[in-house]
VOGU-3710 file (C-alpha; in Angstrom, 3 decimals, decimal comma):
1> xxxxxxxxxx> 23,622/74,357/-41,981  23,367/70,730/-43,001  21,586/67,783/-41,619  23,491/65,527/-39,879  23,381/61,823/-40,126  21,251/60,526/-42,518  17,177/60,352/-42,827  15,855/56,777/-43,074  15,023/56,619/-46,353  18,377/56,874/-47,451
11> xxxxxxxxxx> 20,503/55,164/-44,548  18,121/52,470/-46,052  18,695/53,014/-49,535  21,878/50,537/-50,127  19,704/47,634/-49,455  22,517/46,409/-47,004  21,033/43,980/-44,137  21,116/46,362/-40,828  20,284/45,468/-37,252  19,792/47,288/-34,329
21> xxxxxxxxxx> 23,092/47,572/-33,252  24,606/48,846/-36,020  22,676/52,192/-35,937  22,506/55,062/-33,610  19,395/57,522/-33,320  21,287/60,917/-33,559  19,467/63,328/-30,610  17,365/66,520/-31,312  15,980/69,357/-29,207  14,953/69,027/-25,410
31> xxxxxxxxxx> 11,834/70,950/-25,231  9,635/68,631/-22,828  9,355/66,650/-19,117  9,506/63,222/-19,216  6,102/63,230/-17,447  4,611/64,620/-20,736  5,338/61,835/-22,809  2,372/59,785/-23,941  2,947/56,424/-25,219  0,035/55,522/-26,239
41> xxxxxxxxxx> -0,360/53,603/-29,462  -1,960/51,524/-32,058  -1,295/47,589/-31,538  -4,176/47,059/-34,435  -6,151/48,773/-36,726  -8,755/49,011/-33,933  -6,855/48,790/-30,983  -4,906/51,315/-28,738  -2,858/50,294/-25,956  -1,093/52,437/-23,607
51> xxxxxxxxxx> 2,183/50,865/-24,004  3,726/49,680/-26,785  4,560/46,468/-25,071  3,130/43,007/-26,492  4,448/39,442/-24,671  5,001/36,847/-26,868  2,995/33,680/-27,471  6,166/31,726/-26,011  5,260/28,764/-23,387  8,009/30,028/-21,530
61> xxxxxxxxxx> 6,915/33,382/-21,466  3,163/34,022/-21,523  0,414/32,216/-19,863  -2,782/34,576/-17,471  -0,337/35,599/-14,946  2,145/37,239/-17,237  -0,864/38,184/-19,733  -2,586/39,691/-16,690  0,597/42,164/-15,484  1,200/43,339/-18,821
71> xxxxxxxxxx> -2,352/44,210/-19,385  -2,486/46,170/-16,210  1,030/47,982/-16,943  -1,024/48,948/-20,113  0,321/46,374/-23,029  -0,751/43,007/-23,775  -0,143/39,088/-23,202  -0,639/36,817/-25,924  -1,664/33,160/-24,534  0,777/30,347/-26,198
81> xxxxxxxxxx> -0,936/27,481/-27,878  1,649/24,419/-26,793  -1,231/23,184/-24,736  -4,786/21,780/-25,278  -7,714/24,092/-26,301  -9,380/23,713/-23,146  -6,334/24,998/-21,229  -5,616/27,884/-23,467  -9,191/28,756/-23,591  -8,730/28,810/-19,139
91> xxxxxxxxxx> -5,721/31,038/-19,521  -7,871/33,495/-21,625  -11,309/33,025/-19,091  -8,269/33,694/-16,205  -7,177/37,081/-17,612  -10,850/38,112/-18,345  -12,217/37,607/-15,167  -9,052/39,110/-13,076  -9,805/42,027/-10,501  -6,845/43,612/-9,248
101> xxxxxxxxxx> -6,296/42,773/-5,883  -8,021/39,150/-5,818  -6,081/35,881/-6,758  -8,702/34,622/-8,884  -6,791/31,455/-8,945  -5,157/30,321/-5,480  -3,235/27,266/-5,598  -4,900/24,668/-3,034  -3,817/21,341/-1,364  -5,880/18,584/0,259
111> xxxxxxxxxx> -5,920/17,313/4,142  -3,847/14,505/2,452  -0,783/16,370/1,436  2,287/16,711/3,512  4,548/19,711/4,774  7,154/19,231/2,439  4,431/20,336/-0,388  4,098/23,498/1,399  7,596/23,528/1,217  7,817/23,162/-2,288
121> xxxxxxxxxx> 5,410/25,856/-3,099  7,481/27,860/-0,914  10,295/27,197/-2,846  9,088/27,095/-6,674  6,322/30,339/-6,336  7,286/32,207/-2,831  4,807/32,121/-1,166  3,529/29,831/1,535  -0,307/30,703/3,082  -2,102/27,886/1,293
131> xxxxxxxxxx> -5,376/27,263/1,422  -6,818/23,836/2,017  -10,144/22,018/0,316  -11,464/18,714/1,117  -10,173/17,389/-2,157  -7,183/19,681/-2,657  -9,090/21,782/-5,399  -11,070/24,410/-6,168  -13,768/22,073/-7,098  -15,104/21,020/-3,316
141> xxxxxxxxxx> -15,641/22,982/0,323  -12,987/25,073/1,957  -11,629/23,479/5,671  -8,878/25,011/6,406  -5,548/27,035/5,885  -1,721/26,442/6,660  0,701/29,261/6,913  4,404/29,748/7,946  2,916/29,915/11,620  1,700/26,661/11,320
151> xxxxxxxxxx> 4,344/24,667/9,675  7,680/26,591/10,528  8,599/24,931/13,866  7,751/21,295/12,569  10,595/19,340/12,560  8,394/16,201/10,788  8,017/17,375/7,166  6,154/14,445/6,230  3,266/15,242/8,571  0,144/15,426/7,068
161> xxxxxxxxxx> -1,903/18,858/6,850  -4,795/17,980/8,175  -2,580/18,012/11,605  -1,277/21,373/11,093  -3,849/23,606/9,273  -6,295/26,227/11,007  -9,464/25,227/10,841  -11,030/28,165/12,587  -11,096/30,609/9,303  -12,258/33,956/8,411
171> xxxxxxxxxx> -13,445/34,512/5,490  -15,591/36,985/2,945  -18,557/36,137/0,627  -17,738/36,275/-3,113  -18,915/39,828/-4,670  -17,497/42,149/-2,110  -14,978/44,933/-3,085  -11,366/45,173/-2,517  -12,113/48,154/-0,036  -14,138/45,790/1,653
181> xxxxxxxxxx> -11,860/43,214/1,849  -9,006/45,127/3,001  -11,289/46,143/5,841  -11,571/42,452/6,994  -8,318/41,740/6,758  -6,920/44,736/8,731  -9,345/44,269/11,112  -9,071/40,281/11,855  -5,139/40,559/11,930  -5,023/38,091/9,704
191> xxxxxxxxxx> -2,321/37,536/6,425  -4,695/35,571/3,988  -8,772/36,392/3,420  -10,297/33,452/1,417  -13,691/34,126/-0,661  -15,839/31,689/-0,921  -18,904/31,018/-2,534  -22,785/30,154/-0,904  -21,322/26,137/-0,922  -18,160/27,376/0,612
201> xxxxxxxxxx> -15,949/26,673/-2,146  -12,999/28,821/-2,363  -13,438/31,697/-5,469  -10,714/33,828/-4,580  -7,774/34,912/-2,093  -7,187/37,970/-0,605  -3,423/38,704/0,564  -2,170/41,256/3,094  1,403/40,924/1,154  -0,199/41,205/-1,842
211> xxxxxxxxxx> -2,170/44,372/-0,115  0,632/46,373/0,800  2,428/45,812/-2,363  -0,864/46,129/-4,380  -0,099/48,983/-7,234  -3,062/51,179/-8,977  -2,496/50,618/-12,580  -4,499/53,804/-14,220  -2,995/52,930/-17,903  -4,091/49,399/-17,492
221> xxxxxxxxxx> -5,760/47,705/-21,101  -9,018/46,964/-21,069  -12,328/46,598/-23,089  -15,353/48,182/-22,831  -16,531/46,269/-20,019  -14,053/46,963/-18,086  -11,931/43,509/-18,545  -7,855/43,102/-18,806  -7,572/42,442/-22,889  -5,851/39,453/-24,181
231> xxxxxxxxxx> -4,878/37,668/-26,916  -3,630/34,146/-28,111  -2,552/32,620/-30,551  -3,198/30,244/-33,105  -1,978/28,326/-35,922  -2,833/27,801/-39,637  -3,798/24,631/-39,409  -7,368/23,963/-39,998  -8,148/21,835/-36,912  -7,192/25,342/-35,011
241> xxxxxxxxxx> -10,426/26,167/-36,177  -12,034/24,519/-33,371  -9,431/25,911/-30,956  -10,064/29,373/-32,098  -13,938/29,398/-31,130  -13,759/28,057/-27,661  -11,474/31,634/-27,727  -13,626/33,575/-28,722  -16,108/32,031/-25,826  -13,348/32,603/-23,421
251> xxxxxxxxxx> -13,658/36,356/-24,609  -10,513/36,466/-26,487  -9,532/40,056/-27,773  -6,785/39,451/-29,974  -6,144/36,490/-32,392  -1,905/36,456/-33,196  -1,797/33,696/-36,446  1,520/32,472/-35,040  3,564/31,298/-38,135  7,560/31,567/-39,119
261> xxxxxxxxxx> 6,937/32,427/-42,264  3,123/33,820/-42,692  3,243/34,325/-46,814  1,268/31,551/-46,736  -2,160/30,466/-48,590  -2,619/28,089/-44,993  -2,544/31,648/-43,095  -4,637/33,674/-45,666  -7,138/31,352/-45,841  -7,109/31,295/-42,323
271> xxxxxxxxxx> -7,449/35,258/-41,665  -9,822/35,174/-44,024  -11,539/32,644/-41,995  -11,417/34,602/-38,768  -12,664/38,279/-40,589  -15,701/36,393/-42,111  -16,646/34,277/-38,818  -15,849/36,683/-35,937  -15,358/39,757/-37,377  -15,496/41,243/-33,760
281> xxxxxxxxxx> -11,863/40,043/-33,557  -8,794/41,732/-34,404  -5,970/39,745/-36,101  -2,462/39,612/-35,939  -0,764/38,365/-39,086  2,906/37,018/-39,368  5,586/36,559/-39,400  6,958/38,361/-42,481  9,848/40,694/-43,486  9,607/41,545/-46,884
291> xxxxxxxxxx> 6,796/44,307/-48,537  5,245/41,774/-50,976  4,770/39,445/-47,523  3,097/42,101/-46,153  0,382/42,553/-48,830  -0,650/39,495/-48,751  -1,613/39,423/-45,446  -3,068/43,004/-45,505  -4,885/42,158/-48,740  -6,328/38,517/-46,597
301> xxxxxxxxxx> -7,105/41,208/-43,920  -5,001/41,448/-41,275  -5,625/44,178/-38,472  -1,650/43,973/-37,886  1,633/42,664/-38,872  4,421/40,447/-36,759  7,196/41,438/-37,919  10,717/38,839/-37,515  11,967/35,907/-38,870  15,143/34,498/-37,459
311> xxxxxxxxxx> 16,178/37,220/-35,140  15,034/36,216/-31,730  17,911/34,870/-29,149  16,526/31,794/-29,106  16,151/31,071/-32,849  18,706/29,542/-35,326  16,231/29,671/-38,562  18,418/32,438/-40,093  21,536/29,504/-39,853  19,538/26,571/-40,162
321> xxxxxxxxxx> 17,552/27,463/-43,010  19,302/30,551/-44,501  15,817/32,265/-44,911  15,179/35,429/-42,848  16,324/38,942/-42,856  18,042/41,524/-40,515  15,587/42,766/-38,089  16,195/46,402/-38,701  16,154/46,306/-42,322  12,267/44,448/-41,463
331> xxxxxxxxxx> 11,182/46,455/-39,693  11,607/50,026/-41,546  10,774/48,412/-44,786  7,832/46,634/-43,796  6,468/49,565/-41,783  6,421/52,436/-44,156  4,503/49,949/-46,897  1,620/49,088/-44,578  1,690/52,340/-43,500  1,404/53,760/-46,887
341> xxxxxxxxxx> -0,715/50,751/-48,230  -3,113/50,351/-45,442  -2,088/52,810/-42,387  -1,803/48,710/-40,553  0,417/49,276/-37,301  2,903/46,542/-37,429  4,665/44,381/-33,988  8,639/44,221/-34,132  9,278/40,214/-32,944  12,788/39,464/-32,396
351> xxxxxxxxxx> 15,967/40,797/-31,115  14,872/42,484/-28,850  18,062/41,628/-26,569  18,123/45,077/-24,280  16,251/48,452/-23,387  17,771/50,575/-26,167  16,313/47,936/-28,986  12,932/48,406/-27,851  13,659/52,346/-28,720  15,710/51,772/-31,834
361> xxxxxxxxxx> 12,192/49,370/-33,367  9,897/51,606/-32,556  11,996/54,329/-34,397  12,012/52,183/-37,479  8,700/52,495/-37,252  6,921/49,499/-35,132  4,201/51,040/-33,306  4,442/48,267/-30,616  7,310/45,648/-29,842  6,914/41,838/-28,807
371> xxxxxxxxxx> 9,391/40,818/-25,992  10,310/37,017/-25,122  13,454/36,661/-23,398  13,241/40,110/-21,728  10,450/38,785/-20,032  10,857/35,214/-20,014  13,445/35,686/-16,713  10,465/37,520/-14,828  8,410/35,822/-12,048  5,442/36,556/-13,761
381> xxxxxxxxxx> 6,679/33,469/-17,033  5,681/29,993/-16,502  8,069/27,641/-15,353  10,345/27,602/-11,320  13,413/29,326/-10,542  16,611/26,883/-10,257  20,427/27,450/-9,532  23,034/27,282/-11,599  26,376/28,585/-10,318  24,758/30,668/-7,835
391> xxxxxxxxxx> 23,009/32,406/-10,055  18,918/32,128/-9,423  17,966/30,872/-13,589  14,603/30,024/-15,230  14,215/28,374/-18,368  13,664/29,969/-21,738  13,155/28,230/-24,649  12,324/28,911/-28,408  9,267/27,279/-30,043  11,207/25,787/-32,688
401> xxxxxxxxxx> 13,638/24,091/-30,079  12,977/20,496/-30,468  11,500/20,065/-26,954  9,276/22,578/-27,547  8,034/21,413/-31,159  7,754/17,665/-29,133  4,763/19,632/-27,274  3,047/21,073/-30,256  5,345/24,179/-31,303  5,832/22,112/-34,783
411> xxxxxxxxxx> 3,238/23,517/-36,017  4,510/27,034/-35,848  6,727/25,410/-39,002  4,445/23,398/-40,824  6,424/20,128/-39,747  4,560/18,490/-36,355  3,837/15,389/-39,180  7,585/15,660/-40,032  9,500/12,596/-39,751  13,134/14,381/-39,294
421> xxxxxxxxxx> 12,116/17,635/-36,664  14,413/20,068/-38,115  14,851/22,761/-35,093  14,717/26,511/-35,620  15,360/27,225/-32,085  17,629/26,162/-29,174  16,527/26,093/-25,448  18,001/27,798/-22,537  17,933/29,878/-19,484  17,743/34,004/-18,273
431> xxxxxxxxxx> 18,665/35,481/-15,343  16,087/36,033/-12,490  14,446/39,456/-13,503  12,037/40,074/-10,447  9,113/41,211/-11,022  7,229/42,526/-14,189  5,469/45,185/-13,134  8,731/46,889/-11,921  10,835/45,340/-14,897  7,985/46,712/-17,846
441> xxxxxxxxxx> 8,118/50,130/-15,517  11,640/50,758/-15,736  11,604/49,806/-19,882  8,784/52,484/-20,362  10,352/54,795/-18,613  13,849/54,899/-19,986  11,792/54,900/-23,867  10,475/58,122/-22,141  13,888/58,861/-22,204  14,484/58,373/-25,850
451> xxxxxxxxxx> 11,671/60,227/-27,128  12,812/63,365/-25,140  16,254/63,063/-26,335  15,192/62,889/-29,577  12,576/65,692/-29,291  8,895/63,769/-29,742  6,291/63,612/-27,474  4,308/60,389/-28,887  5,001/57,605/-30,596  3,123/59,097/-33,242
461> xxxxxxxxxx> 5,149/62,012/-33,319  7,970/60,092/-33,694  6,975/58,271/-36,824  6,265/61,595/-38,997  9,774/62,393/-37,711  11,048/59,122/-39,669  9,087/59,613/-42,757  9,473/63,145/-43,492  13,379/62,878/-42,619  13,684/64,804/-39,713
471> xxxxxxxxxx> 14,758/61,807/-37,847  18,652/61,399/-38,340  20,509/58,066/-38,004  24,016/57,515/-38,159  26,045/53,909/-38,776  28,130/52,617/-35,798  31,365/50,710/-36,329  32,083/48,150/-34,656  34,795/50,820/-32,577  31,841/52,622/-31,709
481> xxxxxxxxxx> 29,724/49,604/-30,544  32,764/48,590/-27,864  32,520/53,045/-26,855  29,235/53,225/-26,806  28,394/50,059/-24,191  30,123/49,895/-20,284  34,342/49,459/-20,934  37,393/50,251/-18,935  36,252/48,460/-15,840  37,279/45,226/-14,024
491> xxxxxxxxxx> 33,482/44,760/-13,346  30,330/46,402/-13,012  26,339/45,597/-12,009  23,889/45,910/-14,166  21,259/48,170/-13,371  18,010/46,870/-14,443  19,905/43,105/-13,166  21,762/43,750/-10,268  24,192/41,235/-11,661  27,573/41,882/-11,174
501> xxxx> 29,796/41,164/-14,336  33,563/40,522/-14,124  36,114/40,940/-16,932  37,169/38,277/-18,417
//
């Protein structure tokens, strides 16, 4: 009986430019649970994670807090660079010193400050148990606390804290364990638990919300020492040099050479730079496309490959410049020569728009994927909530927009000395995803999904299925696009949304 569909290395033989939609993974044999698939995988040469999920350097998308929640869930966040070196170096020193159950970095006010900044904290970040320092940072004694109790029946929003806040506080002494603390809390009755230090500065906050919503996160990344990994990223420029070892002081993992087009002698001579001077690190070369880009990087020594160029939702370089290719036709192609060249794992960046794509790239053979506007709408991304419509929005934006370049994302393109910005990118907004530890949880486990339709265990598994043909894959027309997604209905909700959408 005879195969159907096609194997990859001929469904890619006609050297047409194909994208994630226009394929479909034909199924296989159902011989498994979904419980016994392992995603575990390579992110570098030297690297595993436990799933394949990498945020991107975006400064709408990763800074410690997102970094931190994807490390846990068992990927990796890699720190932007639109921001000084000391405050990317923080971000990394932020993730590294993280202990699950501890806000290693509470947000404070002063005495000074009114109720309407409680209110705006409130409103931005959810949450509004602040504590309060003499100064209104983490730099001078603790004094007090203000919580919902304390400001709700105020009509006078101007009144000062100082007027409001407890004073009479309990608190823990910096070192104990989040058994301990828990104790303490349960036991005082009381919502927040501040740690403080032998000067009674304020290290960390303990929350009973945070508490009784605190998951275990066995599959969470970490090093040897037992801290969250990380990584950041850089550009080619040779002042990044300096940027790059107050890094690796922070404890930086992972470097990611952030470039649109990484073919470059600027980012060889800088990953050459990186192997010879902290060898310890693993780096992430990109972005490329093409086989010969690949080699150079490999050959320079990258530990990886970033994979993409013009594909994300965000970016217009495929339009703007008319240099790029289809991410699909990337991806497959640049994945079976490092694997064949070097056995380098390679990152799928871009186009990513939905849960299937995450599937369909690691198919092609990406061992992880990189994910910006699926996580950019998260609570977890930088940046507030606001309304538009009535429907709860945050900001997205690409690194080539022009107000992101005005920040520093320039040099991503070799042009921050440009006189004329030319802009790669637009910016925007995404829909309120909730959180990312539930979001990331429901993406892994509908990929468990995939890999049991399709009858492989690992990710692994999966990849000697596309090389050695057993792997089928079958074009979609465009009539087969419209059948294959939700149709037929006046309106519907998204699932992993809750949005409901109406036909137009």
């Amino acid at each position: 009986m005879g195969a159907n569909g096609f194997d990859a290395e001929n469904f890619f033989a006609s050297g047409d430019g194909i994208t994630y939609g226009d394929f479909i993974i034909l199924p296989g044999h159902v011989g498994f649970s979904v419980e016994e698939v392992d995603l575990e995988t390579n992110l570098t040469r030297n690297l595993r994670i436990k799933r394949p999920i990498v945020s991107s350097p975006m400064d709408t998308v990763t800074e410690s807090r997102m970094a931190i929640y994807v490390a846990l869930l068992g990927g990796i966040g890699v720190i932007h660079y639109n921001n000084t070196i000391e405050e990317q170096a923080n971000e990394v020193t932020k993730v590294k010193r993280f202990e699950n159950g501890f806000i290693t970095d509470p947000v404070v006010l002063g005495p000074d400050n009114i109720i309407a900044d409680v209110d705006s904290i409130k409103e931005n970040y959810g949450f509004s148990g602040i504590p309060i320092t003499e100064d209104g940072t983490l730099n001078t004694r603790l004094i007090g606390i203000v919580t919902k109790r304390d400001t709700d029946f105020e009509e006078n929003r101007n009144k000062k804290l100082r007027e409001v806040m407890t004073t009479e506080l309990v608190t823990a002494p910096a070192g104990i364990t989040l058994a301990e603390g828990n104790r303490i809390l349960k036991e005082s009755k009381k919502g927040k638990l501040p740690i403080v230090d032998k000067q009674g500065r304020l290290v960390s906050l303990m929350s009973r919300t945070d508490l009784r919503k605190n998951e275990d996160f066995p599959l969470a990344s970490k090093n040897k020492d037992k801290q969250l990994l990380v990584g950041a990223a850089i550009s080619t420029r040779a002042e990044d040099k300096e940027r790059l070892s107050a890094l690796g002081r922070a404890g930086v993992d992972v470097i990611v050479i952030d470039s649109s087009q990484g073919d470059s002698v600027y980012q060889i001579n800088m990953i050459k730079y990186i192997k010879k001077t902290y060898p310890h690190l693993e780096v992430v070369g990109g972005n490329v496309v093409t086989a010969s880009q690949c080699k150079s990087l490999i050959d320079a020594g990258a530990d990886a490959l970033r994979i993409g160029m013009g594909s994300g939702s965000i970016c217009v370089t495929q339009d703007t410049i008319a240099v790029g290719r289809a991410q699909g036709s990337a991806i497959y192609h640049c994945a079976k020569f490092a694997r064949e060249y070097a056995n380098i794992p390679i990152i799928a960046d871009g186009g990513i728009a939905n849960i299937g794509y995450i599937a369909k790239a690691l198919a092609l053979g990406a061992s992880t994927v990189m994910l910006g506007s699926l996580l950019a709408g998260t609570s977890e991304a930088p940046g507030e909530y606001y309304y538009e419509n009535g429907v709860r929005l945050k900001k997205y934006r690409g690194m080539a927009s022009l107000e992101a370049m005005e920040k520093g994302g320039a040099k991503r393109y070799f042009s921050e000395k440009d006189k004329i910005k030319v802009a790669q990118g637009v910016s925007g907004a995404v829909v309120d995803k909730g959180s990312v530890v539930h979001f990331v949880q429901y993406l892994m486990q509908s990929f468990c999904h995939t890999l049991q339709d399709v009858g492989y265990r690992t990710i692994n598994d999966l990849h000697k299925a596309l090389y050695n043909g057993t792997l089928r894959f079958e074009v979609r027309s465009i009539s087969a696009q419209k059948e294959g997604a939700v149709h037929s209905l006046y309106s519907y909700t998204e699932p992993h949304e809750g949005l409901v959408r109406t036909r137009m």
